[in-house]
C-alpha positions as CSV (number, residue, x, y, z in Angstrom):
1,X,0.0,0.0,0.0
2,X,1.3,3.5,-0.6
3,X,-0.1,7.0,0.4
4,X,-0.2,10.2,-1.1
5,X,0.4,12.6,1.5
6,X,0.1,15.6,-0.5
7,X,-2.2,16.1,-3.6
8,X,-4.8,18.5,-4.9
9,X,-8.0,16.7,-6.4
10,X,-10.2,19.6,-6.9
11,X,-7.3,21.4,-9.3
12,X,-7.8,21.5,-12.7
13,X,-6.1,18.7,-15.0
14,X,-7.1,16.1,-12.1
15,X,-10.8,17.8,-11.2
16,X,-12.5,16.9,-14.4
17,X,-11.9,13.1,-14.1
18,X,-11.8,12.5,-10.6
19,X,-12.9,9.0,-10.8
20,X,-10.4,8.0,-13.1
21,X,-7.4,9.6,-11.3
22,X,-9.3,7.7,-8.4
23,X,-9.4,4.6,-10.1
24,X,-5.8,4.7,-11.8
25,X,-4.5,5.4,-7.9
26,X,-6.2,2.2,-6.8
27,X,-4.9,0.0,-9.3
28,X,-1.5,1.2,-8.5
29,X,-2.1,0.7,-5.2
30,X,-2.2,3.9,-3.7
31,X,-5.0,3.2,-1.5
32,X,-5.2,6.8,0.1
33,X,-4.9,10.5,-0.6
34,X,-4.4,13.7,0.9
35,X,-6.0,16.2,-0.8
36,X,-4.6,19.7,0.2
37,X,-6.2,22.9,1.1
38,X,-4.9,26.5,-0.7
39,X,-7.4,28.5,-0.7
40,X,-10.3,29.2,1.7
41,X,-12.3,30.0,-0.9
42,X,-12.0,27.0,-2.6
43,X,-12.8,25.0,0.5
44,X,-16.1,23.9,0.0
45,X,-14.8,21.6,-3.1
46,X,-11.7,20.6,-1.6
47,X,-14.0,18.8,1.3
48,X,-17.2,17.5,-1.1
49,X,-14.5,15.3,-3.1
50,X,-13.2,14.0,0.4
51,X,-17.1,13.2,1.3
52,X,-17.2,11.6,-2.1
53,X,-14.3,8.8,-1.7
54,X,-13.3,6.7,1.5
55,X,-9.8,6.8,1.0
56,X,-9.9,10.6,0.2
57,X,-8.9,13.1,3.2
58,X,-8.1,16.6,3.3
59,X,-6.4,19.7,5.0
60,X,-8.0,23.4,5.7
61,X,-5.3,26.6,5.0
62,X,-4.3,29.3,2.6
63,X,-1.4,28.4,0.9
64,X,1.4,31.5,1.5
65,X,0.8,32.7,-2.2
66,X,-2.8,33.4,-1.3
67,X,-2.6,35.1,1.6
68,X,-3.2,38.2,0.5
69,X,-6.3,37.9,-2.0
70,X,-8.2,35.2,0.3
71,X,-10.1,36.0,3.2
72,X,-8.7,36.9,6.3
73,X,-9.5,33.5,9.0
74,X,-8.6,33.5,12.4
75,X,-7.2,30.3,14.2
76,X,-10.4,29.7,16.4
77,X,-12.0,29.6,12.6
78,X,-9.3,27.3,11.2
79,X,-10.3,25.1,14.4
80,X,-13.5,25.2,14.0
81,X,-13.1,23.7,9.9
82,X,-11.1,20.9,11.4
83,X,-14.2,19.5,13.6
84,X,-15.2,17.8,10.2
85,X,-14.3,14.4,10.4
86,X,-12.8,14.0,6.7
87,X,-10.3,17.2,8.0
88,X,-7.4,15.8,9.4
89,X,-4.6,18.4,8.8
90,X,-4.1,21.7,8.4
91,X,-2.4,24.3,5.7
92,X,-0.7,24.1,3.2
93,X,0.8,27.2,5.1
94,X,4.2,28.6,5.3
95,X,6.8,30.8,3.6
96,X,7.4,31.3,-0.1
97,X,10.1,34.4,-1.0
98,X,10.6,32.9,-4.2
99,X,8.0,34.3,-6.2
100,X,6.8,36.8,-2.9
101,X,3.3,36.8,-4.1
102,X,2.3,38.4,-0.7
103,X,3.8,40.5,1.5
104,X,6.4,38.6,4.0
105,X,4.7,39.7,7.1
106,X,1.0,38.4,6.0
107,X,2.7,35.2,4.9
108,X,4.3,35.3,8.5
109,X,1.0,35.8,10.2
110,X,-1.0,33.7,8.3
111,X,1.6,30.6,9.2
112,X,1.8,31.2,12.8
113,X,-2.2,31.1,12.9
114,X,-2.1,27.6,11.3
115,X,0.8,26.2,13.6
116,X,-1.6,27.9,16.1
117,X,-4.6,26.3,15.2
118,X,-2.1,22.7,15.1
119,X,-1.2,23.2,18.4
120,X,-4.4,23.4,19.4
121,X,-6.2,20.5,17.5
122,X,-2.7,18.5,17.5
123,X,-3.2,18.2,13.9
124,X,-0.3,18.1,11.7
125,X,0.4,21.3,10.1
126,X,1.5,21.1,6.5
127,X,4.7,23.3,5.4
128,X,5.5,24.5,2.0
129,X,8.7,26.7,2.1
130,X,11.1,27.8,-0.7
131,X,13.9,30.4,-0.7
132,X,12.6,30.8,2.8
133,X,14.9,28.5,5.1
134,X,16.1,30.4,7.6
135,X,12.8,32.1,8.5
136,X,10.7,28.9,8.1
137,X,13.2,27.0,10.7
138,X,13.0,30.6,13.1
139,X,9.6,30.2,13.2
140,X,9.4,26.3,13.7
141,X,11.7,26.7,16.9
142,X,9.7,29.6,18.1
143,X,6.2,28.1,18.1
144,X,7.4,24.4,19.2
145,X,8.6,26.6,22.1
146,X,5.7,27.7,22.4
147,X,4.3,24.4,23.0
148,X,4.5,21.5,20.8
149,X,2.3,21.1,17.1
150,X,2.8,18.2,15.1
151,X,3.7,18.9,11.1
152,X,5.8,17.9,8.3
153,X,7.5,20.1,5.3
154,X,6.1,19.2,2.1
155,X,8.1,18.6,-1.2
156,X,11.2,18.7,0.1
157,X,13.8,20.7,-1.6
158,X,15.3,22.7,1.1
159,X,18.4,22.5,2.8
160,X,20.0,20.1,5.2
161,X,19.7,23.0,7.7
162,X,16.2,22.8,7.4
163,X,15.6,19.3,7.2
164,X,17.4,18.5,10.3
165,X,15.2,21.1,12.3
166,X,12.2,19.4,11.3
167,X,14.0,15.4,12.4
168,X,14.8,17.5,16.0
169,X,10.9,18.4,16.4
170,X,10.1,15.0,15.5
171,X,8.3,16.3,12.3
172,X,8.2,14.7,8.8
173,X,9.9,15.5,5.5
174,X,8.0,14.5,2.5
175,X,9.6,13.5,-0.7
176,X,7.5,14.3,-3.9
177,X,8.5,13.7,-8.0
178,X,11.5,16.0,-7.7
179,X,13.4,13.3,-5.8
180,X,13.7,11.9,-9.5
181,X,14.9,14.8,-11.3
182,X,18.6,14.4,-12.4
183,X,19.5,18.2,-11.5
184,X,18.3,17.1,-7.7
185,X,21.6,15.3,-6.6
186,X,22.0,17.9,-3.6
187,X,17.8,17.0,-2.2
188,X,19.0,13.1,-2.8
189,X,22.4,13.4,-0.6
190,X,20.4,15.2,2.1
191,X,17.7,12.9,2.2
192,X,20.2,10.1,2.3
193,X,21.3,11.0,5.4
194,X,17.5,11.6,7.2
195,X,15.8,8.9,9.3
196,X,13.2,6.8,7.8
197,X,11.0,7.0,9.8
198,X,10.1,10.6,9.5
199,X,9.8,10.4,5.4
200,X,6.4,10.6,3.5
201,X,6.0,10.1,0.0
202,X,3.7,12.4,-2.1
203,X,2.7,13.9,-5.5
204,X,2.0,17.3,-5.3
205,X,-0.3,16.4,-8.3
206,X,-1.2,18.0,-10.8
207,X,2.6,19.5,-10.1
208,X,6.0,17.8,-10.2
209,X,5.2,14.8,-12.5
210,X,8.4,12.4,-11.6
211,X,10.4,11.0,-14.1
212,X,9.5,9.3,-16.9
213,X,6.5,11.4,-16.5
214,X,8.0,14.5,-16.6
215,X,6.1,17.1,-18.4
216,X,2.7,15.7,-17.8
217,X,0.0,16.0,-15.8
218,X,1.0,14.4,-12.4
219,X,-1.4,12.3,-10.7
220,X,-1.5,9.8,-7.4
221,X,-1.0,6.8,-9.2
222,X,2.2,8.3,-10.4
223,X,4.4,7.9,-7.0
224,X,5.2,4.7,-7.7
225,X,8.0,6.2,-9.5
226,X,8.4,8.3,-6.4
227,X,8.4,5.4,-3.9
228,X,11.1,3.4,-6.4
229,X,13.4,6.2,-6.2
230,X,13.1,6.5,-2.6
231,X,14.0,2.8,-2.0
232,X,16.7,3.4,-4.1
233,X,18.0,6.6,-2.1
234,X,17.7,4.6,1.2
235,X,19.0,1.3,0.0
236,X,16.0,-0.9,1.2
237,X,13.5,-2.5,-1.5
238,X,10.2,-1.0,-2.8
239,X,8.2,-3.5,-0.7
240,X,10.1,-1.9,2.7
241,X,9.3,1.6,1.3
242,X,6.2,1.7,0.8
243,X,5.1,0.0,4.2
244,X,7.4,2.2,6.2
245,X,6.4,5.5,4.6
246,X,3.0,4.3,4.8
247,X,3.1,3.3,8.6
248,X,4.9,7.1,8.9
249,X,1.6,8.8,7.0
250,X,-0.9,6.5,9.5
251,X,1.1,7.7,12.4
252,X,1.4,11.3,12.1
253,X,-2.2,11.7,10.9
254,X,-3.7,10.2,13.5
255,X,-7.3,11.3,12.6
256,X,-6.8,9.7,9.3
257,X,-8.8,5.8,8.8
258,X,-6.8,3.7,7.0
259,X,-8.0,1.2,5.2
260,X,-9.3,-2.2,7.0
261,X,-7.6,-4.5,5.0
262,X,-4.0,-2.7,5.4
């Protein structure tokens, strides 16, 4: 069995055949998905496709880029979204100075309402940084200061600096499609060196395709290639991976039901 820790169904080039990216995940045995949350707005469709599919869960947040255009939500709202039972994490949240498509200091607040809000429900928060490595690991120490939140940083590609920050909080580090890439030789040597047992595996579909997809539309069913790499940066087999990874996703998402027959 494999997970997808980190997908978005309700985005377009997955959205308009749903039960086929569904189906295709299945018969590649990825037997559940994480569908992620980035904009508040968007919600509403982000939940109904969770409702629709038993081994479809999803997250509540405003993704960093959105910060500014989306509605302003408080942590006791955040809180209150996660009450639904198919809402078992929160974010995606965090910092992005790459492309800066809001102001720092919103991105900043918005972030520390949702490791807020994860403190408070003890649902993982979920991290997307880039460019942003020292403030994003500031601010991690800061709030687990402040009393510890569970979380993980999503699609890696950060530093070792980073990564180890997250292993000493006893977060997780998830590996998407870029694990594959052959200019990613520096995010392969620092993975190498991480525990196992904090390393998810995820798409970031419809972005990120792995190799020998590349290029395309990226989908669940495609981390298989993920998963294969992964076994190969670790030096275990594919069988090993995927359990472990898998046992990882079940642990830190506590909320989440896995499947009866896994």
């Amino acid at each position: 069995m494999l997970v997808d820790s980190h997908c978005h169904l309700d985005y377009e080039g997955l959205v308009e055949d749903i039960d086929g990216i569904i189906e295709r995940a299945m018969s590649a045995n990825v037997q559940y998905m994480l569908s992620i949350s980035t904009k508040i707005t968007n919600f509403s469709s982000v939940l109904t496709t969770a409702e629709a599919y038993q081994n479809v869960a999803c997250t509540v947040g405003i993704h960093p880029h959105e910060t500014s255009s989306e509605p302003k939500i408080d942590v006791d709202t955040i809180v209150e979204y996660t009450k639904h039972s198919k809402v078992i994490g929160i974010g995606e949240t965090g910092l992005d100075f790459y492309y800066d498509n809001a102001p720092r200091e919103i991105q900043e607040t918005s972030f520390r309402n949702h490791i807020k809000a994860a403190r408070i429900t003890q649902l993982p928060v979920i991290i997307h940084t880039r460019e942003a490595d020292e403030r994003t690991i500031q601010i991690i120490n800061e709030e687990q200061k402040n009393g510890y939140f569970p979380g993980l940083i999503h699609c890696f590609s950060a530093g070792r600096e980073l990564a180890e920050c997250a292993v000493e909080h006893d977060m997780r580090i998830s590996l998407s499609g870029i694990i594959t890439f052959k200019s990613a030789s520096d995010i392969r040597q620092t993975v190498e060196k991480l525990p196992l047992k904090n390393i998810l595996l995820e798409t970031d579909a419809p972005f990120l395709a792995p190799v020998p997809h590349r290029g395309k539309t990226n989908e669940p069913s495609f981390i298989t290639h993920t998963a294969s790499k992964a076994a190969e940066i670790f030096g275990v087999d594919e069988e090993f991976i995927s359990k472990i990874t898998t046992d990882n996703f079940f642990t830190l998402f506590e909320k989440a039901k896995r499947p009866f027959n896994q």
